[in-house]
Each structure stands twice: as structure tokens, then as C-alpha cells.
N, C-alpha and C positions, 0 to 999 in steps of 0.2 A: 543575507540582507539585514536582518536582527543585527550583526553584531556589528555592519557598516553604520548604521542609520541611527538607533538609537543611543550609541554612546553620547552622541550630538548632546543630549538633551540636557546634560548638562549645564550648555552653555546657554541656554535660551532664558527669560527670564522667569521670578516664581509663578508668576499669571499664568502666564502660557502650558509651564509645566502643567499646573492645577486645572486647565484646559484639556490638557492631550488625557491627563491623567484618568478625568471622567467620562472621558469618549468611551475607555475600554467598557466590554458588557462581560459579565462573568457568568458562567453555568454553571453548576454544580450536579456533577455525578456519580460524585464518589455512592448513592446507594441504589444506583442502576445498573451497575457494573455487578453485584455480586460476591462472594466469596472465592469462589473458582479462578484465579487468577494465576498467571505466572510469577514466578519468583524472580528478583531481579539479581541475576545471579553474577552481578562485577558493579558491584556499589560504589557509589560514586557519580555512576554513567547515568546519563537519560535517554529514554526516551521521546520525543512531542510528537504524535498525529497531528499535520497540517492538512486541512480539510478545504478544498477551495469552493463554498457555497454556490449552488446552481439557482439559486433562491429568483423569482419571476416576483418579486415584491417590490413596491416603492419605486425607484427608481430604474431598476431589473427590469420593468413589467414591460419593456421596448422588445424585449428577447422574447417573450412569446408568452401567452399567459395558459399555455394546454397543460402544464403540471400543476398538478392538484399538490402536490406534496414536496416537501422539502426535498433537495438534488446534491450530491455532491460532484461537480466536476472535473475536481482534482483530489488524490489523496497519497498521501505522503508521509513517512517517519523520517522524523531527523531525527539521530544517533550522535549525541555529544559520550564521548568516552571521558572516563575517569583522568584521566591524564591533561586533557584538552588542548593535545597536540594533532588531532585529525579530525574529521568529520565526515558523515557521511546521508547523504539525501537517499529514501532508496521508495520510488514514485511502486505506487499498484495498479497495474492495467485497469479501468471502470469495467471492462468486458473479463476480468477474473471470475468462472466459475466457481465460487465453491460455498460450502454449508454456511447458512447466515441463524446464529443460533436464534433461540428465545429472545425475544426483545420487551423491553416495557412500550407500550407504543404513549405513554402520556395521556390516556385516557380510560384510563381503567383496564385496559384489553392487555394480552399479554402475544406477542407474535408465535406463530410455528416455527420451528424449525423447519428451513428447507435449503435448496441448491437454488443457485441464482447469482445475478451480476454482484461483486464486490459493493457497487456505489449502493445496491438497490437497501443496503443495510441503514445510511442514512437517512434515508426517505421513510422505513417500516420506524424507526426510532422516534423520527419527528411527525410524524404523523398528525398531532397535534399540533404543528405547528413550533415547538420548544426545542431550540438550540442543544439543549443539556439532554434530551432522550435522542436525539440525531445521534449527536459525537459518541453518546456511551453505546449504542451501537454498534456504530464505526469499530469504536472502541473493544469491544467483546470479539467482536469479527475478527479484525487485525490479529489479535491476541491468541484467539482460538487456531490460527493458522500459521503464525509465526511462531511460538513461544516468545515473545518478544513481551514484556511489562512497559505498558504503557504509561507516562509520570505524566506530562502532561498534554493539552490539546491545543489547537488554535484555530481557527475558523475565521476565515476572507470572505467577501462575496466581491460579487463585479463592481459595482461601482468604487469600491474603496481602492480594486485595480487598477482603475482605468485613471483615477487622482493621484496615485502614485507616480504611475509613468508620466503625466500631465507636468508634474511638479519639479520633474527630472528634463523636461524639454522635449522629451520624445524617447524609444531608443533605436537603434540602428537593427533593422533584422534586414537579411539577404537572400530569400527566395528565388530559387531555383526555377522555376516555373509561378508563370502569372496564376493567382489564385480569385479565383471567385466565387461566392457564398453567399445567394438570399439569407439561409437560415446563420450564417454566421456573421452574416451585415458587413462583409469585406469584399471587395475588389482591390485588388493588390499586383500592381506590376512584377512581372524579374527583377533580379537585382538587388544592390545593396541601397538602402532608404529608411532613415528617420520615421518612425511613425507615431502619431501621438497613442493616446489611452484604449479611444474606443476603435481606432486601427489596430493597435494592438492585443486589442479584450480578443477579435476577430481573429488573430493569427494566431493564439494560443489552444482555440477552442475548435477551430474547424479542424475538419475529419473527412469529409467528405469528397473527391475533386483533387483531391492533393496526396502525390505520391501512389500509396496501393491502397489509399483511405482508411486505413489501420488505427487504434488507439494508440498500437504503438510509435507509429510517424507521429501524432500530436504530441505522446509525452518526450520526445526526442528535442521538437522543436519547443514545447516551454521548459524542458531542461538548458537549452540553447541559450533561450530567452531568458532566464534567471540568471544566469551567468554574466550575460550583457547588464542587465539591470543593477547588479552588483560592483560592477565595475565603474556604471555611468554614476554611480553613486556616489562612489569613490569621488572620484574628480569633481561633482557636480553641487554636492552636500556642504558648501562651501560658502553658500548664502544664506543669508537667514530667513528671506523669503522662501526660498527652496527648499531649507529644512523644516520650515515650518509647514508648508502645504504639503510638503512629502509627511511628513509627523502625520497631521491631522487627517489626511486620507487614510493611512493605515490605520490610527486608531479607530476611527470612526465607522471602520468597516471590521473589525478583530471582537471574536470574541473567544472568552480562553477560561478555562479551571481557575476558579478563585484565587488559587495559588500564583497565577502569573497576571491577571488582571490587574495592572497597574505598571505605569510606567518604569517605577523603582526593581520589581523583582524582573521585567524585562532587563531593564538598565545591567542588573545584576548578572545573569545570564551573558548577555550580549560581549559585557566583559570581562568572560570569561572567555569568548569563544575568539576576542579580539587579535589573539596573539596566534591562530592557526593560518598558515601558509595557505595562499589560495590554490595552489598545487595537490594540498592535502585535503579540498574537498570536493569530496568524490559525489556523483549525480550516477544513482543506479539505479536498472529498474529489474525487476523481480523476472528472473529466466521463466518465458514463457513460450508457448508454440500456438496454433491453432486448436482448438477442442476438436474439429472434422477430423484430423487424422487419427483421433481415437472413436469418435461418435460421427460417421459420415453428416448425418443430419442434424447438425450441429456447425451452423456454420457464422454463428453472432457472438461465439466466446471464446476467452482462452483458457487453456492452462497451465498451472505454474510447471517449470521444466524441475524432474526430481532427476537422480540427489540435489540439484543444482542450487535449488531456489531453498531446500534445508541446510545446504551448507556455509546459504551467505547468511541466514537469520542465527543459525548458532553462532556462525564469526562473531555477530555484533551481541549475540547475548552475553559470550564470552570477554566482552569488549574488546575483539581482535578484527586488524584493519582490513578491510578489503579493497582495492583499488579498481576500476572501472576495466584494468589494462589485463589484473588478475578472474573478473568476473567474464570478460568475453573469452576469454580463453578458456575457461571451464565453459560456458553454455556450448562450443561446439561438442562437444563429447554429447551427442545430440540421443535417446531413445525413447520411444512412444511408447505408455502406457499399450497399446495394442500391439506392442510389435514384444511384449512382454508375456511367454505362456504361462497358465500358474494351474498347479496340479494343488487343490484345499484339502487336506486332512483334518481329520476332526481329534483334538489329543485331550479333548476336555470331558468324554465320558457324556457330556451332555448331547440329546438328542437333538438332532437339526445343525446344530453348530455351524457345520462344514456347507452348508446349506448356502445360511443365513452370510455367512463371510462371502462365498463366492457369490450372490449377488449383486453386494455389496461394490465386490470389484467390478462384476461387469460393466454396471452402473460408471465406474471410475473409468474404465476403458481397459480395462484388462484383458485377454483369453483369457477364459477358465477354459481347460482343458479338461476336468471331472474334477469329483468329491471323491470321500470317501472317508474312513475310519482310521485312525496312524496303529499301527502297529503295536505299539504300546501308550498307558497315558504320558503326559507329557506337560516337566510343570512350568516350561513357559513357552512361548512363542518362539520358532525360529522358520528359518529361511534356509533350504537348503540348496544348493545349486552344483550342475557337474563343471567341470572347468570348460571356461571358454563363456560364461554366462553369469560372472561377476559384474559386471553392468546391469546387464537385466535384474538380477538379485536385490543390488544396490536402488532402483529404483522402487522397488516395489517393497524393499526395508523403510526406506525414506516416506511412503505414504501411510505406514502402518502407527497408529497412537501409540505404540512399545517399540521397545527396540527391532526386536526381529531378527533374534542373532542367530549371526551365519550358522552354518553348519554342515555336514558332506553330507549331500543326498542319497536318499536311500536305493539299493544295487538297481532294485525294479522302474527308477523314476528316465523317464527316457530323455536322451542327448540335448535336446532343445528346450526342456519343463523344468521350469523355478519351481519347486516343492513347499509349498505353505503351510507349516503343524500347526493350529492352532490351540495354544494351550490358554490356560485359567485368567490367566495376564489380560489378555484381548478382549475389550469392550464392543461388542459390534455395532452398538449406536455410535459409538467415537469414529467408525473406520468409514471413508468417506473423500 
């Protein structure tokens, strides 16, 4: 959409520009993020966290005013590669279990680390209220889970949503099934139909009622919906009126890292990305399954699906392409953390080790099958398995903060048990 919409502004005149320009609002958090960051290892590439505000403020406050705290409702990395011949969108289920580290909460307090919803990260950040402790958050989270170095952020809220589409005539969504939604303030026939903004706020957001009520059907249908939007853009961005209100909505609703706060380093970016084939961008969302199949009583989250969900964030660490056509075809190679046995050895000499790891995992959804002592020390972490349980292996290398390299299991480890040594390498606060 950046790189339909904003080239525009060229044409519009100085006023105007000097208008949109001051709409943007900038946060700064380059010193809430920390030292501990990933490397960005294929220079050139970027990163942006697109964060869609669930904010009940100002003109939001129609949505419901029970959240005390800042929400994100959409979250998202766009992957520009060094090249800027492809692109790729890749959404994070809101219901993603996993570690939400230390946070600054913008009021002197400093957060726990703990497990919990992926969004619940922006809400412990912004606590105070401050844009810039939300996203660095976000921001740490994402980071901590993907290896991925995050360059920079952008943050929507609803109303600036609902001006865009407005600006553009409406867009066309096709619903399968009539929807209807107090808390999402949409009744919606079957069928293919135009909708304006806050039809459209409504069909992006409901969850409930529609399909199996899944996060995953909503992020399907505003991947859907982003696509139209980009097209209606296309054709529609043709008037000056229309680019103008389409402009002004967005700015007025964005707020982004100092570094992109302003029209011009937008501008800049945008055309960049101007010359990528809309074939070549790809809308993916992070291979997950239900958490119940690993934790019965666990039935409000997900998890991300391993190796799957590590093999698409190295791709793009790497800045190497993934296509939507290559990701569903890896997520079927389908295994449950539980359906995964693991025999802990302790290779570090240190007492409890072997303990303290298989907790750890059960916690994550694994069988532990026992503990125990490895046979000899052992100076780093591996993973050993009998043939026929390279799968299983692979999943449980993929959750571990080291590598976890393979290795043949030892004569005594039985036909079905991934053998876990844990040597000097393995941090047990990182394992998780």
C-alpha cells in the first residue's frame, strides 16, 4: 500500500505536502530495545513491524471503552530484501503463546518476563499510555522469537482505517456466509459488496461467528482485504481529492521511528518498493496449530508450528524468498510438540541441569520420558535420535536457543525417544 499510495505525493502541491508531512507522530525507541538484539545478517534488507492499534481513545472510544491499556490488533513484519525484487508480509497470530520478555512499562516499572498472548506485549509496553514503550515491546518480542532485526515500526489505529477505505469509495469484500457482530458493530450479507470504512473496520476485526472463529480466519480475511485495498488503489488514486483524503487518513493515523516519520523517507522507501511485481508479494502467516494438542487445557492459543515457523524467519534473515505456495507445502509435514518423546541428559557436570531443562520442556509441550546424567561431559548441546524420528528431532532442535546438533543416539536410548545432552552451550532461562 506504501508504495501504491505515497509515490503520489509528489504531485500534490507544497502546502499540502507540509500538511500530510506534520500529521506523522514519531517515537523513539531506540533506548528501550536494549543491547541484546539480532544481527541483521543480509544488509541492505529491512525489516518494519506494522502494528495495527486497538487503542479505545478519541474517536475509537465507539469500540468499547473496557481496555485500560493500549491493544494491538494486528501485527505484522514487512520484509523488504536487499535486491527489491520481492516482498513479503508475514502476519503473527494475536493468540501466539510464547515468552514476552522484560519490558520498560514507561512508568518507572520494569515488566516480568513471562508466557502469554503475542499482542499482550504491546499493551505491558504501553502501559503508560506512550506509543514508543508499546512498539519497543512488540518490538523485543518479535525479535526474541524470530531472529529477525527489526529497522523500523509503524503503527495504525482504527479511525485512520476506516478514512482510508472511505477515501478510496469503499472496497469490495465477498463473504461466504452472512456475518453478524455486536462487539464488531457489523451485520454483513453473503456475497460480493462494496463496503465503506467502518463496514469494513468490522469485517477485518471479527472473530467471532464466522468460519471456526479462529484468529487465524481473521488474519486470512485482512490478508484478503489488503490485497483488494492495494489494487482499489491502484485504479482509484487518480484524483486529487482521493489522494488527498486517502493521504491524510493515513498520515493522521501512523505513527513510526523517527527515521520514517515524514513523508519524504516514506516517499523514499515506497520507491523503492515501486518496481516489485504484485505476484511477488507474498502475505504469510507464521505456521501455527492449536496449543490444546500439546496442553489439553489450553484451549485460547496457539503455537508456532517448528521447524516450520524457524525455517521461514531464517529464509528472510537470510534475505531468501519464501512464497505462500512454498510455506503451505512445508506447514503440512505437521508434528506436536507432544507427540515428541525426549529422554534429558545432563552433559554439564552441573547439578539439577537435566532437571531444570526437562521442565522446561514440558511446560513447552513436550514428553519427557526421564532425566538423567550422559555418560560422559559433553561440550555442547546435541540432539540425538534413532532412524525413523528425524522429524521429531528436527522439531525439538528448532525450539532449543543453540543449535542442537544432531547426533546418533546412544545404544540404550529406546526406538521412539529423541535423546536431549545438554551440554555448557544451553542457557535454561533462554529455553522456552
Amino acid at each position: 500500500m506504501t508504495s501504491v499510495v505515497v509515490l503520489a505525493v509528489g504531485g500534490v502541491g507544497a502546502w499540502i505536502y507540509q500538511d500530510l508531512n506534520d500529521n506523522i507522530s514519531a517515537a523513539d525507541v531506540d533506548d528501550k530495545l536494549g543491547g541484546d538484539r539480532p544481527e541483521n545478517l543480509s544488509p541492505g534488507s529491512q525489516n518494519i513491524l506494522v502494528v495495527g492499534s486497538d487503542s479505545r481513545d478519541g474517536a475509537n472510544a465507539k469500540y468499547g471503552k473496557d481496555l485500560t491499556t493500549m491493544q494491538s490488533d494486528t501485527l505484522m513484519v514487512l520484509h523488504v530484501p536487499a535486491d527489491r525484487k520481492w516482498a513479503a508480509v508475514v502476519s503473527f497470530p494475536r493468540d501466539s503463546y510464547v515468552e514476552i520478555p522484560a519490558c520498560d512499562m514507561g512508568d518507572g516499572r520494569t515488566s516480568t518476563p513471562h508466557k502469554g498472548k503475542i499482542n499482550e506485549a504491546f499493551a505491558i509496553g504501553g502501559a503508560s499510555g506512550e506509543v514508543a514503550g508499546a512498539a519497543a515491546c512488540s518490538i523485543k518480542t518479535v525479535e526474541a522469537h524470530t531472529g529477525l532485526r527489526i529497522d523500523h515500526f509503524m503503527s495504525v489505529d482504527f479511525s485512520g482505517f476506516k478514512g482510508m477505505v472511505d477515501a478510496l469509495g469503499g472496497i469490495e469484500v465477498c463473504p461466504e456466509q452472512a456475518i453478524t457482530s455486536d462487539k464488531a458493530r457489523l451485520d454483513l450479507d453473503a456475497g460480493c459488496q462494496t463496503v465503506d470504512g467502518e463496514t469494513a473496520l468490522g469485517y477485518v476485526r471479527v472473530r467471532y461467528g464466522v468460519g471456526d472463529g479462529s484468529d487465524i480466519g481473521r488474519i486470512g480475511r485482512q490478508q484478503e482485504f489488503m490485497n483488494a485495498l492495494v489494487k482499489k488503489a491502484k485504479s482509484k488514486l487518480t484524483s486529487p481529492n482521493a489522494l488527498y483524503g486517502f493521504l491524510r487518513s493515513a498520515t493522521e493515523s501512523l505513527t513510526t521511528d523517527p527515521d520514517l516519520a515524514g513523508i519524504q523517507p516514506i516517499y523514499a522507501l515506497a520507491n523503492e518498493l515501486k518496481g516489485i511485481p504484485t505476484d511477488r508479494l507474498s502475505f504469510l502467516t507464521v505456521p501455527n496449530y492449536p496449543r490444546e494438542a500439546d496442553v489439553p487445557t489450553d484451549k485460547a492459543n496457539v503455537v508456532w508450528q517448528y521447524p516450520q515457523a524457524a525455517d521461514l524467519f531464517t529464509s528472510l534473515a537470510k534475505d531468501e524468498e519464501t512464497t505462500k505456495t512454498q510455506l503451505q507445502t512445508a506447514v503440512k509435514d505437521l508434528v506436536y510438540a507432544s507427540a515428541v518423546r525426549v529422554r534429558v541428559l545432563n552433559g554439564t557436570g552441573i547439578g539439577g541441569r537435566a532437571a531444570a531443562v526437562a521442565e522446561k520442556l514440558r511446560a513447552a509441550g513436550f514428553t519427557v520420558t526421564g532425566t538423567g546424567n550422559a555418560p560422559e561431559p559433553a561440550s555442547e548441546t546435541t540432539v540425538g535420535y534413532p532412524a525413523g524420528l528425524e522429524r521429531q528431532a528436527a522439531v525439538l532442535s528448532s525450539r532449543l536457543p543453540v543449535p542442537g546438533v544432531p547426533s546418533a543416539a546412544s545404544a540404550e536410548a529406546d526406538a521412539d525417544v529423541v535423546t536431549l545432552v545438554v551440554g555448557p552451550d544451553l542457557d535454561v532461562d533462554e529455553l522456552g
